[in-house]
N, C-alpha and C positions, 0 to 999 in steps of 0.2 A: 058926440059922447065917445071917450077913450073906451079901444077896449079892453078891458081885464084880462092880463097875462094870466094864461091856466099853467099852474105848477104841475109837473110830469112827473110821481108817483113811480116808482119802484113796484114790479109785478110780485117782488118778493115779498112775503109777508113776513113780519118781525112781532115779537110778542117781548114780555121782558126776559123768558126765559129762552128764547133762540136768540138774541142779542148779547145777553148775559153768557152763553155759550161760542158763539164766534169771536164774543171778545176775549173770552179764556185759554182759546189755541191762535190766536193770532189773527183775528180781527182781517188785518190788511193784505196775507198773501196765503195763507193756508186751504184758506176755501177752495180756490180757484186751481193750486195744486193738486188737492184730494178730489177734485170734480172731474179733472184729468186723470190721475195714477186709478182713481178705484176700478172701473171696470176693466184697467190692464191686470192688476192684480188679483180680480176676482178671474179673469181668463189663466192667467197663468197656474193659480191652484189648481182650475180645473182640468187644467193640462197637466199638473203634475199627476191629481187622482187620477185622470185617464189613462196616463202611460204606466203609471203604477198598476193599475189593472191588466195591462195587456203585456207589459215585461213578466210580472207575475206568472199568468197565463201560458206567456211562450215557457217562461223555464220550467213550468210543469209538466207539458210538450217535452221540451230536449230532450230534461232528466227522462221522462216515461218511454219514449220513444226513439229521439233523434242521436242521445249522447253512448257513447262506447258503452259496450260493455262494461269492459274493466280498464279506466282509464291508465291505473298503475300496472296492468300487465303489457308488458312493451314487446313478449316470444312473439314468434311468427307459426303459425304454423298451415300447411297446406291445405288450400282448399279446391278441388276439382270441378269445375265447368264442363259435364258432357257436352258431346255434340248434338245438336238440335235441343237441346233445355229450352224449356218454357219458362218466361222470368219469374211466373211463379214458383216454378219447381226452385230454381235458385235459391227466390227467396227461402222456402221454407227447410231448404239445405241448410244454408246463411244460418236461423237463428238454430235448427237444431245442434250447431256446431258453434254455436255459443259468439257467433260475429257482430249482428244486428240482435236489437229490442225486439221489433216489429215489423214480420213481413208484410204487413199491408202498407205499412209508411215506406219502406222498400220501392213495393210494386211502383205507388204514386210518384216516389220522388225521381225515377227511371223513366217512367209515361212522362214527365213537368220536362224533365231535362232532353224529349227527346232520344234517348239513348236504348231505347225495347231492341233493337235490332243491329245495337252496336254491341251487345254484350257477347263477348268472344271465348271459345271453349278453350281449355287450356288448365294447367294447374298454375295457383296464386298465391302469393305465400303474403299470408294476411293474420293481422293482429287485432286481439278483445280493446285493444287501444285504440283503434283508427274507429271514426267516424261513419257514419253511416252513407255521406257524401264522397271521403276517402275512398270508401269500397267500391262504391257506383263506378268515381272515376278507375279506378286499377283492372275493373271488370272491364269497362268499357275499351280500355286502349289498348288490350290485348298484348301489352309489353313485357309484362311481369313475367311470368313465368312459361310459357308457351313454346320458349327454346331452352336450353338445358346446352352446358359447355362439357364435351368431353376432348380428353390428354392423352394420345397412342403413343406411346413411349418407346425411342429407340432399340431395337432387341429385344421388343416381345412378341412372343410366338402369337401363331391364331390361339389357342388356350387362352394363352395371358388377357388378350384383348374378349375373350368372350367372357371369362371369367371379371374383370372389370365391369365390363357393360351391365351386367349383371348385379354386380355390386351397386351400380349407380341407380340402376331401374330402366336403363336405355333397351335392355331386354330383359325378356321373360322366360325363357325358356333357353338354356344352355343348349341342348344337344339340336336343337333349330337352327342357330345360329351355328353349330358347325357342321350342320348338313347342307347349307346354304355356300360355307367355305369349301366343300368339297365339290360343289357342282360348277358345270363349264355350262350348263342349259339356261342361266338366266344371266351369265356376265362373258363370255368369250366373245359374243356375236358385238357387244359394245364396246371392249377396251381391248385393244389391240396387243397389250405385252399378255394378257391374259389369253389370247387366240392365238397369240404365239406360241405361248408352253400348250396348248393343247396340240397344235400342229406339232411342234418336236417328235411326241409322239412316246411320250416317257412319265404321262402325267397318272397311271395304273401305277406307276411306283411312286409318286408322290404320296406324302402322311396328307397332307392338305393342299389343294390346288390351288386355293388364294394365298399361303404363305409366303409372306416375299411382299406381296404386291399392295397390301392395305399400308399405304405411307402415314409412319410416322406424324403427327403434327395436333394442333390445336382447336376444335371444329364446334360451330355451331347447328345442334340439331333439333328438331322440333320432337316435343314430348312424347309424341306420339307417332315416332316415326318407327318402320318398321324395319324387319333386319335388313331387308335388302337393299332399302335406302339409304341406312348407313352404309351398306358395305360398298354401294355404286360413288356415295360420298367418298371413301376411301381409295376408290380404286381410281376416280378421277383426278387426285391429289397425283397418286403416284405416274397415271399419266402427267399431269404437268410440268413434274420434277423431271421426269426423263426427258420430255422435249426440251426443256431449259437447258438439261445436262448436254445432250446432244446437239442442242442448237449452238452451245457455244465455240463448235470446230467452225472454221469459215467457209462456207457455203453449202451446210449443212453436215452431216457427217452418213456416209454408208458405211458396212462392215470392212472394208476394202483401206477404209481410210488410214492415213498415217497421223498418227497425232502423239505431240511430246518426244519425236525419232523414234517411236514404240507403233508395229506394228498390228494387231490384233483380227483375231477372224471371230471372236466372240459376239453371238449375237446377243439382244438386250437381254434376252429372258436368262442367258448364262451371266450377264453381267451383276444380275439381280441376284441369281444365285452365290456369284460369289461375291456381293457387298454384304451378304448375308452374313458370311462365312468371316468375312473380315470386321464387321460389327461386335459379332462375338470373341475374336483374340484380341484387339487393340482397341485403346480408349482416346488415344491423341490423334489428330487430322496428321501427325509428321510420321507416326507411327503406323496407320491403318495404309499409309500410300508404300511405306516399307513392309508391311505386310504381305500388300499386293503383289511388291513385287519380287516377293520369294514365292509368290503362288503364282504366279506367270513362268516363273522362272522354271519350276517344277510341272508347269502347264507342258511346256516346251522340252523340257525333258522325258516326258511321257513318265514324269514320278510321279508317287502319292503323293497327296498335299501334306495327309497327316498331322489333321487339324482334332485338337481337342472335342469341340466344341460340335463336331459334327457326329459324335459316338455321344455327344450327352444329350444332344435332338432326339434322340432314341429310347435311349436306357432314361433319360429323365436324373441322371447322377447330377449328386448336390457337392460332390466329393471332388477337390483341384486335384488328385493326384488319382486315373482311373488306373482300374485295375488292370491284370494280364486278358482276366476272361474278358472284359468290356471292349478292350482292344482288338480282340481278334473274335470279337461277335460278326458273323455274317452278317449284313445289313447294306443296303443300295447306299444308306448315306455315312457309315463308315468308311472315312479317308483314308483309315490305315489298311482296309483290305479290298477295296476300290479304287482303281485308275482314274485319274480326272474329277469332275467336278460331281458332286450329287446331283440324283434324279430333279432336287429341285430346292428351294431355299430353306434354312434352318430359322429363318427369323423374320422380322419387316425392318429391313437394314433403314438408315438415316441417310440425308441426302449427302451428308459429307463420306459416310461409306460408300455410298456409289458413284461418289463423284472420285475416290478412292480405286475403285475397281476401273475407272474406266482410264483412269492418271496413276499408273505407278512411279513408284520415284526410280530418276532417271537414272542415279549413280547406283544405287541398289540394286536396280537391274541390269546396269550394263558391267558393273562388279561381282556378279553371280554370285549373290544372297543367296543360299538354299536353307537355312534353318534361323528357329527365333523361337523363345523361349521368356517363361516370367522370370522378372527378378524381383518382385514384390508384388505379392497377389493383394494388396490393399488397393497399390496405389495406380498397377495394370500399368508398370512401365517393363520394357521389353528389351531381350541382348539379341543382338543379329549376328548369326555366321554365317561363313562362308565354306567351312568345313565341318566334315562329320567327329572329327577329332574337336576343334574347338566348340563343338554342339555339345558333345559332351561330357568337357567340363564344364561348360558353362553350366548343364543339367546337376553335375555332384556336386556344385559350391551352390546351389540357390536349393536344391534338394531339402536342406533343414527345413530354409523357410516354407517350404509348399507342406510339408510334414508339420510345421505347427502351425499351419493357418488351418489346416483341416481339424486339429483337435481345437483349436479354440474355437471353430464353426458348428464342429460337434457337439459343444458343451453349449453355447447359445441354442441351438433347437434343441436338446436335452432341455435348459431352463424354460426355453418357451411353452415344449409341451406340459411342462409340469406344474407351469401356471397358470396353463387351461386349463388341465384336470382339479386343480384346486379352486379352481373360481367356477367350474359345473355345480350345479344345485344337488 
């Protein structure tokens, strides 16, 4: 007996209304596509509501917490880091001063990144715009503001330089700072042009014993440095500058030496002294070496130098043309009634002034230059003689001009004062 083929039934059930419906979206391929795509597209909704929940959530965060201050203020303004701060102290510095949201997100986000023990004392000039990650990193790398650039400017006195310092924040107390330029007990034993003006033996008539010696130049210093550290900073420059200067006779240079067919017994500390001297009359490198060398020249004559410049170190005159009584004031660093060179420098001369004093010019000096004189006080260009007769005339034909540069110098501080007094409350 055959046996009866069993027909093989579909597990699917079909009624007339689930057939009636597959045939109305496509019977043949639709099914088997939506069997596949639905549960990707039910996963991907709930991915979208998920991450919509938790984008939400974080910007809630940022705004509350993580984002600037004021994102449209872009000022900077200083913010200070004592030494040993606790990063909570920070923090709670931070938002009183308007930097960060929240110093507890602060604290955490400092502890996450590691950084509790990198945060460095110093001042930081920080903006309501920067980010609360911004600030961590600026704190942390301690680059930002912890040094401070100051500019010792050719020809100015220790006043001028303490009076700046001052101005900047680099110190705190003026009359400190020139109690420090007048002592030989915390810098003679260290720099040697400095123990040298104390050995001379003339530094009781010095106005200031460091004058002369803080070299001019461009320096980086730390915020919180103290005077004496700048002024060891400046004094090490000026060391530098003079063994460079010195260094460059060939095989070295002593007092004894011949250099330029110019002979010299001037030791460095008088050398200083008088790049001082020549800082103050001449502005040009061709000018300050013919300076020199009408004051060598006068050195060797056992004349006065009969330098301006060395009666206004004193009187403190704003006026190019001094008076009779200024001129014949008693005073150690008065040229015109003093032989030779002042007890000590008028100024912190430039390395081209001293490299000036130590190079006079050759034809100048073996031409016997004795006098020199303005011919335009603007523009600090200078007439050389060689006679007392041609000194002066050259003095009565430039005479006008030195006469109306004083009244037109006049009249500008008259303006200036009187734009202070009008703009006082």
């Amino acid at each position: 007996m055959a046996k009866t083929k069993r027909r093989i039934v579909s597990k699917k059930f079909y009624n007339s209304k689930t057939l009636m419906r597959e045939r109305e979206y496509g019977f043949y391929w639709y099914d088997a596509l939506w069997r596949f795509a639905r549960p990707i597209v039910i996963f991907l909704i709930s991915l979208t509501i998920t991450a919509g929940f938790f984008v939400s959530a974080w910007l809630r965060i940022y705004d509350g917490f993580l984002a600037p201050v004021d994102v449209n203020d872009k000022s900077t303004r200083t913010f200070v880091v004592q030494s040993g701060e606790y990063v909570a102290t920070i923090a709670n510095h931070l938002v009183e001063q308007g930097f960060v949201r929240n110093k507890g997100i602060f604290r955490y986000m400092v502890m996450f990144k590691g950084l509790t023990n990198d945060i460095q004392y110093g001042k930081y000039e920080l903006s309501p715009s920067m980010t609360t990650s911004e600030i961590i990193d600026i704190l942390s790398s301690g680059s930002s503001s912890r040094e401070r650039t100051i500019t010792i400017i050719p020809g100015w006195t220790v006043e001028d330089i303490g009076r700046y310092l001052l101005s900047v924040g680099a110190i705190e107390d003026m009359s400190e700072f020139l109690t420090y330029c007048d002592s030989a007990d915390y810098f003679a034993g260290s720099f040697h042009q400095v123990r040298q003006a104390v050995e001379g033996g003339r530094t009781s008539e010095r106005k200031y014993l460091l004058e002369g010696y803080l070299a001019p130049d461009t320096y980086r210093v730390f915020v919180d440095a103290s005077i004496e550290s700048i002024l060891r900073k400046l004094l090490g420059q000026t060391e530098i500058v003079m063994d460079q200067l010195y260094a460059g006779f060939e095989g070295g240079y002593e007092e004894d030496d011949v250099f330029d067919g110019f002979v010299t017994n001037l030791t460095q500390d008088e050398i200083i002294i008088m790049a001082s001297i020549i800082e103050k009359e001449a502005v040009t490198p061709q000018d300050m070496a013919r300076v020199s060398a009408v004051f060598y020249n006068r050195l060797a004559d056992n004349a006065k130098l009969e330098a301006d410049s060395t009666v206004k170190y004193i009187t403190g005159s704003t006026e190019f043309i001094l008076s009779t009584s200024e001129l014949n004031e008693q005073n150690p660093y008065n040229t015109y009634v003093v032989t030779g060179l002042p007890p000590g420098p008028i100024c912190n001369p430039s390395r081209t002034a001293l490299n000036a004093a130590l190079h006079p010019d050759e034809d100048y000096l073996n031409e016997g230059y004795f006098y020199f004189c303005s011919t335009d006080p603007h523009s600090g260009t200078l007439y050389f003689s060689k006679t007392l007769e041609e000194h002066n005339a050259a003095v009565a034909e430039y005479m006008p001009l030195w006469q109306a540069y004083d009244e037109e110098q006049r009249a500008l501080r008259e303006s200036a004062e009187q734009a202070d007094t009008e703009a006082q409350p």
